[in-house]
C-alpha positions as CSV (number, residue, x, y, z in Angstrom):
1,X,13.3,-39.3,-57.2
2,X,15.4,-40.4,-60.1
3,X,15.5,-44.6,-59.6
4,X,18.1,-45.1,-61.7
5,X,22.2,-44.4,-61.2
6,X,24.0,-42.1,-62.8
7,X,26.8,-42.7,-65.1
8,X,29.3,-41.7,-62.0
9,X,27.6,-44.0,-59.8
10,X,27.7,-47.2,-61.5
11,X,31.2,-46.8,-62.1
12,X,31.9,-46.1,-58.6
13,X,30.1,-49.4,-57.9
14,X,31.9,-51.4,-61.3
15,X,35.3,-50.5,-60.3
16,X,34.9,-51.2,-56.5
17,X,33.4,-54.6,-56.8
18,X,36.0,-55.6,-59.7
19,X,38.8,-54.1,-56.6
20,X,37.2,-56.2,-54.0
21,X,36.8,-59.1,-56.1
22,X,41.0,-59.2,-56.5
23,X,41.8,-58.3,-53.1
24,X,39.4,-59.5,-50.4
25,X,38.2,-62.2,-51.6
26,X,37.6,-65.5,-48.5
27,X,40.7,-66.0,-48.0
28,X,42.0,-62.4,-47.5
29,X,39.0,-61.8,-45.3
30,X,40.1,-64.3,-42.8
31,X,43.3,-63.1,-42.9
32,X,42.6,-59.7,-42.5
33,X,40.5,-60.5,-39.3
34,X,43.6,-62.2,-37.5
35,X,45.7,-59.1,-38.0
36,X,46.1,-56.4,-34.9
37,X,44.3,-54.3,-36.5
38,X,41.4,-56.3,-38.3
39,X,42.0,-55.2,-41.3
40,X,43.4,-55.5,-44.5
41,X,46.4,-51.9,-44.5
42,X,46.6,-52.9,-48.1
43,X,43.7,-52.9,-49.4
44,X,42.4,-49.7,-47.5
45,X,45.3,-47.9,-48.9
46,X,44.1,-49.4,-52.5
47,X,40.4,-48.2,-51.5
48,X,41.9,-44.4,-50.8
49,X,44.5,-44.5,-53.4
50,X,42.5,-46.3,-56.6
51,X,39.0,-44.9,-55.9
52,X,39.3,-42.2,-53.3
53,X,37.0,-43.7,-51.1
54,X,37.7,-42.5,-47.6
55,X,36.8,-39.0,-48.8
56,X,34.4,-39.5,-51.6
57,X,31.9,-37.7,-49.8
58,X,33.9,-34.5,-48.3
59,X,34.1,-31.3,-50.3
60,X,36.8,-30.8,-52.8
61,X,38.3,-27.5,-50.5
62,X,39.3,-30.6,-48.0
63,X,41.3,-32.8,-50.3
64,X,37.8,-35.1,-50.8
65,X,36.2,-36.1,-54.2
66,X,33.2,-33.7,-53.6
67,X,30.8,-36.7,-54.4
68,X,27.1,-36.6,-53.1
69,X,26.7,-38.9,-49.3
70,X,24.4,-40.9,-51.7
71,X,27.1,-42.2,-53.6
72,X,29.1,-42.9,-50.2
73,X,26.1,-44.9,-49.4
74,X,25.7,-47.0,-53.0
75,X,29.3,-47.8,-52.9
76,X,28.4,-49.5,-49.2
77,X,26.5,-52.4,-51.1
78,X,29.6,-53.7,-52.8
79,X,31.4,-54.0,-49.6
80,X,28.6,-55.4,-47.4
81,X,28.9,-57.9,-50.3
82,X,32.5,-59.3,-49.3
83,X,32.2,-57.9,-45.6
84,X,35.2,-56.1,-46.2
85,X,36.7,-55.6,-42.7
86,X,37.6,-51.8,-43.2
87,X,38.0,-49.0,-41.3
88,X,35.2,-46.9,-43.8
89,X,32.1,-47.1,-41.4
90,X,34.1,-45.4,-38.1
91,X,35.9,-43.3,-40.4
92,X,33.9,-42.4,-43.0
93,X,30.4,-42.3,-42.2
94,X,30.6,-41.9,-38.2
95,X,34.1,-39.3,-37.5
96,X,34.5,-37.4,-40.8
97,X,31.2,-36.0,-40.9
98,X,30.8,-34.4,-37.4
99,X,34.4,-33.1,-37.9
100,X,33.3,-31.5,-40.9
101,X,30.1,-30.4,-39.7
102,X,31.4,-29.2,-36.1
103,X,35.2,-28.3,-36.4
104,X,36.2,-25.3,-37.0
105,X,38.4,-24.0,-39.7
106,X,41.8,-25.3,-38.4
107,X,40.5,-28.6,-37.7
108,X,38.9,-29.5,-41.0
109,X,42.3,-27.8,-42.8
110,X,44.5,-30.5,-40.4
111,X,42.4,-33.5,-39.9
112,X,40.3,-33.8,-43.2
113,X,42.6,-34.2,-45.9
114,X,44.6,-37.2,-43.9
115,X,41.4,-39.2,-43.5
116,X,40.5,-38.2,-47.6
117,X,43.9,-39.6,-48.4
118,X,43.4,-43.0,-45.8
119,X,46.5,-42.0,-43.7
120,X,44.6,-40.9,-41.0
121,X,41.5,-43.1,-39.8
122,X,39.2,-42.2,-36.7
123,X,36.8,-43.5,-34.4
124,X,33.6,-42.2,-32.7
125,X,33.8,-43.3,-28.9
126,X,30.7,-43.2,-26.9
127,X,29.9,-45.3,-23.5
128,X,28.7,-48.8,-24.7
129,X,25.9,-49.5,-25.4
130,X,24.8,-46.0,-25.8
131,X,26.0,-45.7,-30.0
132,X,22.5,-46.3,-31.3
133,X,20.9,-43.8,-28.8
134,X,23.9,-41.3,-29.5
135,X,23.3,-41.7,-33.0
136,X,19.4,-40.7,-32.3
137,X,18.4,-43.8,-34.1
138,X,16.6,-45.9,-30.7
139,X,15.6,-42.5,-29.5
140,X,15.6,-39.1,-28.9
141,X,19.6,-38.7,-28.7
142,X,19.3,-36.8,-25.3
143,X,19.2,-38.0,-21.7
144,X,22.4,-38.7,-20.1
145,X,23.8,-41.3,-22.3
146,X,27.4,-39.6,-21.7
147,X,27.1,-40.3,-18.6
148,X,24.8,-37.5,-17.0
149,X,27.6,-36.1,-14.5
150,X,27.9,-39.6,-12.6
151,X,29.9,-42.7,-13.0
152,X,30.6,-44.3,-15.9
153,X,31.2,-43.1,-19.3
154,X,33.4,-40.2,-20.1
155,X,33.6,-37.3,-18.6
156,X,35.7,-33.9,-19.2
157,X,37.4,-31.4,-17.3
158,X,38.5,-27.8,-18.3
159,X,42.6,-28.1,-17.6
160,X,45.5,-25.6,-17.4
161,X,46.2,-24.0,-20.8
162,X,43.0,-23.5,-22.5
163,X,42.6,-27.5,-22.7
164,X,40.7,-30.7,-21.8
165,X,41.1,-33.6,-19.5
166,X,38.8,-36.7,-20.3
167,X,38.4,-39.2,-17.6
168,X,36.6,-42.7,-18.3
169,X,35.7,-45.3,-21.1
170,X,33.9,-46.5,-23.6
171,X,33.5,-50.0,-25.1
172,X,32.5,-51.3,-28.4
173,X,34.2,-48.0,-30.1
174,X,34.8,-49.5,-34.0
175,X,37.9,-49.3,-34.9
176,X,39.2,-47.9,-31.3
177,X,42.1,-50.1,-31.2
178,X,43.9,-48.9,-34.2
179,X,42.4,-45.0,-35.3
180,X,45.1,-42.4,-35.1
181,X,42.3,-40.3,-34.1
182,X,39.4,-40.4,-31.4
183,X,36.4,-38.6,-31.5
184,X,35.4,-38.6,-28.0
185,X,31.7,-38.2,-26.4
186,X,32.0,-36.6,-23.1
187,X,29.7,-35.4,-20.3
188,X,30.6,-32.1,-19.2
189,X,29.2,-28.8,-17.2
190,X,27.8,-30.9,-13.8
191,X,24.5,-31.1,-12.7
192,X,24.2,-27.0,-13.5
193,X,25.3,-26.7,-17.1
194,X,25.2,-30.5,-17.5
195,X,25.8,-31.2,-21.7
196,X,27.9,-33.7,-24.0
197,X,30.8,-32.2,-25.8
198,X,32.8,-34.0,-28.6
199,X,36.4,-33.8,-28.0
200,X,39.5,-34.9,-30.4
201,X,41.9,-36.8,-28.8
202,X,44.9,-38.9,-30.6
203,X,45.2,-42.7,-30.4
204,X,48.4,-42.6,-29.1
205,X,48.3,-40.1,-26.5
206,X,49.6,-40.3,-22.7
207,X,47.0,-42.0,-20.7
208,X,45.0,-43.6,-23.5
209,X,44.5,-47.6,-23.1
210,X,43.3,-49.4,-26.4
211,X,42.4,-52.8,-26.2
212,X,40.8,-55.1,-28.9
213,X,37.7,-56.7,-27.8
214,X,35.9,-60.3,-29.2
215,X,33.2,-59.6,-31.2
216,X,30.7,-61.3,-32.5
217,X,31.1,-59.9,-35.5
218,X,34.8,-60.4,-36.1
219,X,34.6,-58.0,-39.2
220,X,33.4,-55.1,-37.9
221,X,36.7,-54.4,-34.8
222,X,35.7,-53.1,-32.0
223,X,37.8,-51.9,-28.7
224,X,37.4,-50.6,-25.4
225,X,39.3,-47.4,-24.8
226,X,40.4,-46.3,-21.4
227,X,41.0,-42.4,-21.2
228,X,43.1,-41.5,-18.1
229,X,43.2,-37.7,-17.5
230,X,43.7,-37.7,-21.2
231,X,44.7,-34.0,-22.6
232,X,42.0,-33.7,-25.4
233,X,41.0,-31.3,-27.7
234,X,37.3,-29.4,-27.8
235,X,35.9,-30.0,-31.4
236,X,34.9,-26.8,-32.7
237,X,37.2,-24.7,-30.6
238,X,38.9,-22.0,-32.5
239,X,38.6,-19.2,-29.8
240,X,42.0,-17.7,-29.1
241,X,41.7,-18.8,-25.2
242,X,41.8,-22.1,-26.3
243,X,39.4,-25.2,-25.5
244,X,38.6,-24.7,-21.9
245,X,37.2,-21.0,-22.5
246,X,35.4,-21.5,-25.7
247,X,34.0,-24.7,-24.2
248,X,32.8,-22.7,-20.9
249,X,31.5,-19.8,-23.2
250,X,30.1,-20.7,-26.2
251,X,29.8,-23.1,-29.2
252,X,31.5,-24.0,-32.1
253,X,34.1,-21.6,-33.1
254,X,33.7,-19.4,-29.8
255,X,29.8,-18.3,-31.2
256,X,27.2,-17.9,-28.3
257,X,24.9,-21.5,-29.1
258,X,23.6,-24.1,-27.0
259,X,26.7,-26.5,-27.9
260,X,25.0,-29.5,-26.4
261,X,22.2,-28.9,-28.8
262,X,24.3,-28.6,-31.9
263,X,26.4,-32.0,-31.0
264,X,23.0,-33.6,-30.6
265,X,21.9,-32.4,-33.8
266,X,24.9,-33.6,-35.5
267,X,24.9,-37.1,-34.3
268,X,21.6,-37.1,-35.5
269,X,22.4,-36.1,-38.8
270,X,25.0,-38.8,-39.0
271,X,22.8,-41.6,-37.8
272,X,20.5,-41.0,-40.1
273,X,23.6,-41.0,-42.6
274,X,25.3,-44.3,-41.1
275,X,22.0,-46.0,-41.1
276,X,21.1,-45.6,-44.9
277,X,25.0,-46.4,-45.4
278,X,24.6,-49.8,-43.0
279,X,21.1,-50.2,-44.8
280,X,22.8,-51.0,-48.1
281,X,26.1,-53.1,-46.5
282,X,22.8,-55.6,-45.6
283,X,21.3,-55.8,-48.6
284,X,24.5,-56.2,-50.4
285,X,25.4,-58.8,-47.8
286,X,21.9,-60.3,-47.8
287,X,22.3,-60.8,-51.8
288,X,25.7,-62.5,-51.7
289,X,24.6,-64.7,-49.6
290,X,21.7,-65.6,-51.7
291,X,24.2,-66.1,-55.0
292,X,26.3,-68.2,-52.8
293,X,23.0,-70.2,-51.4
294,X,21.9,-70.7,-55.1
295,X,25.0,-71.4,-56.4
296,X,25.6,-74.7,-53.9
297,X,21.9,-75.8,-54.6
298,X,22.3,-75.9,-58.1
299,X,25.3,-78.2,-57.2
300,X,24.3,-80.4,-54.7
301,X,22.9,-83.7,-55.6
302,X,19.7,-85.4,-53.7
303,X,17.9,-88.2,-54.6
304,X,18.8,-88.0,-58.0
305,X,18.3,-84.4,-58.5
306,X,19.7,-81.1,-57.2
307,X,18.6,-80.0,-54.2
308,X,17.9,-76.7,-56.1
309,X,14.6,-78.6,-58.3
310,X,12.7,-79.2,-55.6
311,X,10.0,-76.9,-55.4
312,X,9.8,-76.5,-51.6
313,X,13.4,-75.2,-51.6
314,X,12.3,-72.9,-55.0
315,X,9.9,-71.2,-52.7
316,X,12.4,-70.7,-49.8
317,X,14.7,-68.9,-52.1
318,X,12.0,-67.0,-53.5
319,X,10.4,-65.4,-50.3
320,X,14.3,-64.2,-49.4
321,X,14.8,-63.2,-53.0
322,X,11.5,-60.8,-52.4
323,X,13.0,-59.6,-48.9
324,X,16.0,-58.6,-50.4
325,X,14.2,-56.6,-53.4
326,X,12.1,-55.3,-50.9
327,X,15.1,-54.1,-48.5
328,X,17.2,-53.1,-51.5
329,X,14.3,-50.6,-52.8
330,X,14.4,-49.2,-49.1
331,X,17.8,-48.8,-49.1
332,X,18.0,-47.1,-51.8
333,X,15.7,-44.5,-51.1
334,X,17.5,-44.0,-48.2
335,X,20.8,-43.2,-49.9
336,X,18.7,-40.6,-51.7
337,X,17.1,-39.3,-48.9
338,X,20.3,-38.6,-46.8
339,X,22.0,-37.2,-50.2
340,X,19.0,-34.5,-49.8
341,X,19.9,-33.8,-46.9
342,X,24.1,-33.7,-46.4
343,X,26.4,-31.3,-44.6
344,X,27.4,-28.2,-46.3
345,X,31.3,-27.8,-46.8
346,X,31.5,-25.0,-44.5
347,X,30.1,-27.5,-41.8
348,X,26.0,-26.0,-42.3
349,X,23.4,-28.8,-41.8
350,X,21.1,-30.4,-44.5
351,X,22.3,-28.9,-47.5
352,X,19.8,-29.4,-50.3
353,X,20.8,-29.3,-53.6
354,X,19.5,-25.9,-54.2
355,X,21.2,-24.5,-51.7
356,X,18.5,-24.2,-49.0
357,X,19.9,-25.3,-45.4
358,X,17.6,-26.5,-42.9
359,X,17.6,-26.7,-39.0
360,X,16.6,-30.4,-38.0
361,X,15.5,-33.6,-39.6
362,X,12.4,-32.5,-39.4
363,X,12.5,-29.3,-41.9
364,X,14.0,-32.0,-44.3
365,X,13.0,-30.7,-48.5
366,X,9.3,-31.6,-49.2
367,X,9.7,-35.4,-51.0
368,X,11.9,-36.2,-48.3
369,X,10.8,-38.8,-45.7
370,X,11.8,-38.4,-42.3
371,X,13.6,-41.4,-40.3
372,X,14.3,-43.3,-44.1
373,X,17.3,-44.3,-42.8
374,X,16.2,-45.6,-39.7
375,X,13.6,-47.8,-41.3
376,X,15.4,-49.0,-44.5
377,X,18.4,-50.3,-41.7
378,X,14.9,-52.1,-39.9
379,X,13.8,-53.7,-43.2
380,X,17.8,-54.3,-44.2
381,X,18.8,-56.4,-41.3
382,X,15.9,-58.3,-41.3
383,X,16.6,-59.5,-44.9
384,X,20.2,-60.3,-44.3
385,X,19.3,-62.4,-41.0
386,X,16.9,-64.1,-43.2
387,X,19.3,-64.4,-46.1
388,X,21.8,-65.4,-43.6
389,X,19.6,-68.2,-41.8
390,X,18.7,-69.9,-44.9
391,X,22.1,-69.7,-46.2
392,X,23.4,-71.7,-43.1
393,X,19.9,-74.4,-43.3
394,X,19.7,-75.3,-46.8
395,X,24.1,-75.6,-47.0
396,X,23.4,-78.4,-44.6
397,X,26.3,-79.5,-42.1
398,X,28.8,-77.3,-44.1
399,X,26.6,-74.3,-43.3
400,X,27.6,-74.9,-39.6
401,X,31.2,-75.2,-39.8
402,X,33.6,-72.4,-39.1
403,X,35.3,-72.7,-42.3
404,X,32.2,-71.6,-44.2
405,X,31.5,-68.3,-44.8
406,X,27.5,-68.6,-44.2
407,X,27.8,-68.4,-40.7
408,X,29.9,-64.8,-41.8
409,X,26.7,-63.3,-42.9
410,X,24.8,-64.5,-40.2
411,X,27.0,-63.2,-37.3
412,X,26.8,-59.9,-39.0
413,X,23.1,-59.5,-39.2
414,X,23.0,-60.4,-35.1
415,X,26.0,-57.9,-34.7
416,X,24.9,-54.9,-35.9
417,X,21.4,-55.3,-34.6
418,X,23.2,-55.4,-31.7
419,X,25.3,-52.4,-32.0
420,X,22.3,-50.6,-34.3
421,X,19.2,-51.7,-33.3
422,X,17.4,-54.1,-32.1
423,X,15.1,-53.7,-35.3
424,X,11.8,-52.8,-33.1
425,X,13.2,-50.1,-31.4
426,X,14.7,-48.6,-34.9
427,X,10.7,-48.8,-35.9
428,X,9.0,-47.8,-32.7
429,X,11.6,-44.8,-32.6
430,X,10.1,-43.9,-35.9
431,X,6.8,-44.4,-35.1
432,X,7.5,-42.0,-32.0
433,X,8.7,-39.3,-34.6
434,X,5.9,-39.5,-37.0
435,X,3.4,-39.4,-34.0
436,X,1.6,-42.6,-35.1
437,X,0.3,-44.0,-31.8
438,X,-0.2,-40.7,-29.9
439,X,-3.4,-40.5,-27.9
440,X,-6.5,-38.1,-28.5
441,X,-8.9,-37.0,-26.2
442,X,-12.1,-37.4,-27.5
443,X,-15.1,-35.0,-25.9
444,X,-18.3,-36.5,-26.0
């Protein structure tokens, strides 16, 4: 592993934090979350339009900059830093990559160069508060976390015409309320051929009810979507009987594969992607805050003297300025992990950079640490609530108020432990993997 950036990379991150510097700064970001949509049109039209951003990670063939997901990942630092409210992660890092690694050769041609371009943005809906399971980065992936064939989540329904009907909802879906595009989790087959399926439905189709939900984290949106017999679209459906038979049938592109088994494996793929790209959004958070901490303690008089001289404060700052070093090396290596180990333009999984493909996580290159994203988001979030904490302590009664931004940083640490983690279960899931507490029998 190469520590240092290339040439590409740190101008990626120059220009982007020089962008966000103009155009989300405070008082934009406040404004931005009392919009409809929770973000900032504008500036993610800059974001697509400046620096290509939407699809800096996609292959060229699909309108995309053809950038390694490591770079995708770097750039994330610089806009943990301002919490820009954007539609990147749900479009980005969670839909783009399962369209591209699942879809078949129509899809990709009509629904990838829209999202390069930032006309088109998408969400990932899964039943709450199944995304960090779905994503395989609590667990497994598996189970019934679909809804298993009973009540409650979504569940599909082949329909006249070669289509879909989707039945159901799911809440705390990023982004639901204003993505042209939904990339649906269903539950499908029954109790016989009982399997989750990911569907493409549009935002603005008959039967589809969006609605906006209070977050904690006002700057990542989040939605409940109600899908009412909702005509829908199999992803990966290119048979000529349409969605219904290919569905019934076979995989992706009408091919005879356990389909279940492939969307499990893709999730996967893209959790171990999301979480080295929300890994870096929390140190670059995390170390913003600390400037901003530093900066008002160098300020602020006491008893004579700055509140920064004293040496008890000194050592405060230090042990987060450690934390964050520590989580930023993590990070890091996780960007450079999942770059190892990104989808293939032709939608193949873990494309190295020589060209081998492997089958699961778990065939990753040699070098190549298993569950690095999981962990680096574990060590990331910890740093930022830290970061976060001290931020709102040591800026005194201002640190409390709503018109601070402290109290910013700190409600995004909570919220996407909440949506990601919580933090043990990222490093017990790990711990599974690698086999570290399993049991041997010892014959005497």
């Amino acid at each position: 592993m190469d520590p240092g950036f290339t040439a590409e990379q740190d101008e990626i991150r120059r220009t982007l934090r020089a962008l966000l510097h103009e155009r989300c700064g405070p008082g934009e970001l406040r404004a931005a979350l009392d919009t409809p949509t929770g973000h900032d049109p504008a500036l993610w039209a800059a974001l697509a339009e400046q620096l290509g951003l939407p699809g800096l990670a996609l292959p060229e063939r699909h309108g995309g900059v053809g950038c390694p997901r490591t770079d995708l990942a770097l750039a994330a630092e610089e806009t943990g830093r301002v919490l820009a409210p954007t539609p990147l992660l749900a479009t980005s890092v969670l839909a783009a990559p399962l369209i591209l690694a699942l879809g078949s050769d129509a899809q990709r041609a009509r629904l990838l160069p829209p999202i390069t371009d930032g006309t088109l943005t998408a969400a990932l809906a899964v039943p709450a508060p199944a995304l960090a399971t779905a994503l395989a980065l609590t667990g497994p992936g598996g189970g019934d976390w679909a809804g298993g064939g009973r009540a409650g989540g979504v569940q599909a329904r082949p329909a006249d015409g070669g289509r879909w009907r989707l039945y159901g909802e799911a809440a705390q879906v990023l982004d639901g309320h204003s993505a042209g595009l939904l990339l649906v989790a269903a539950h499908t087959g029954g109790f016989v051929r009982s399997r989750t399926l990911l569907f493409l439905v549009a935002g603005d189709a008959p039967g589809v009810v969006r609605t906006r939900q209070t977050a904690l984290d006002a700057t990542r949106a989040q939605a409940r979507v109600q899908l009412r017999h909702v005509e829908a679209e199999l992803l990966g459906d290119d048979s000529a009987d349409g969605g219904a038979d290919g569905g019934a049938d076979g995989g992706a592109g009408g091919c005879a594969v356990d389909e279940g088994a492939a969307v499990r494996r893709a999730l996967a793929d893209v959790g171990d992607f999301a979480a080295a790209f929300l890994a870096c959004e929390a140190v670059g958070a995390a170390g913003r805050a600390l400037e901003r901490t530093v900066e008002y303690l160098g300020q602020r008089v006491q008893f004579g003297r700055t509140i920064g001289s004293f040496q008890a404060v000194q050592h405060r700052l230090a042990d987060v300025y450690v934390r964050i070093q520590a989580a930023r090396s993590a990070a890091y290596y996780a960007a450079w992990a999942t770059g190892r180990r990104g989808s293939a333009p032709d939608g193949a999984m873990y494309d190295a950079p020589d060209g081998a493909m492997y089958d699961a996580p778990d065939d990753a290159p040699d070098g190549v640490a298993r569950d690095a994203g999981g962990l680096a988001l574990a060590q990331a979030l910890e740093a930022l609530r830290l970061a976060a904490s001290e931020a709102v302590q040591l800026h005194g009664g201002i640190g409390f108020t709503w018109e601070h931004e402290a109290h910013l940083y700190f409600k995004r640490a909570a919220g996407d432990e909440l949506l990601f983690g919580p933090v043990h279960r990222l490093r017990a899931h790990a711990a599974e993997r690698a086999a570290l507490f399993t049991r041997t029998e010892v014959t005497v």
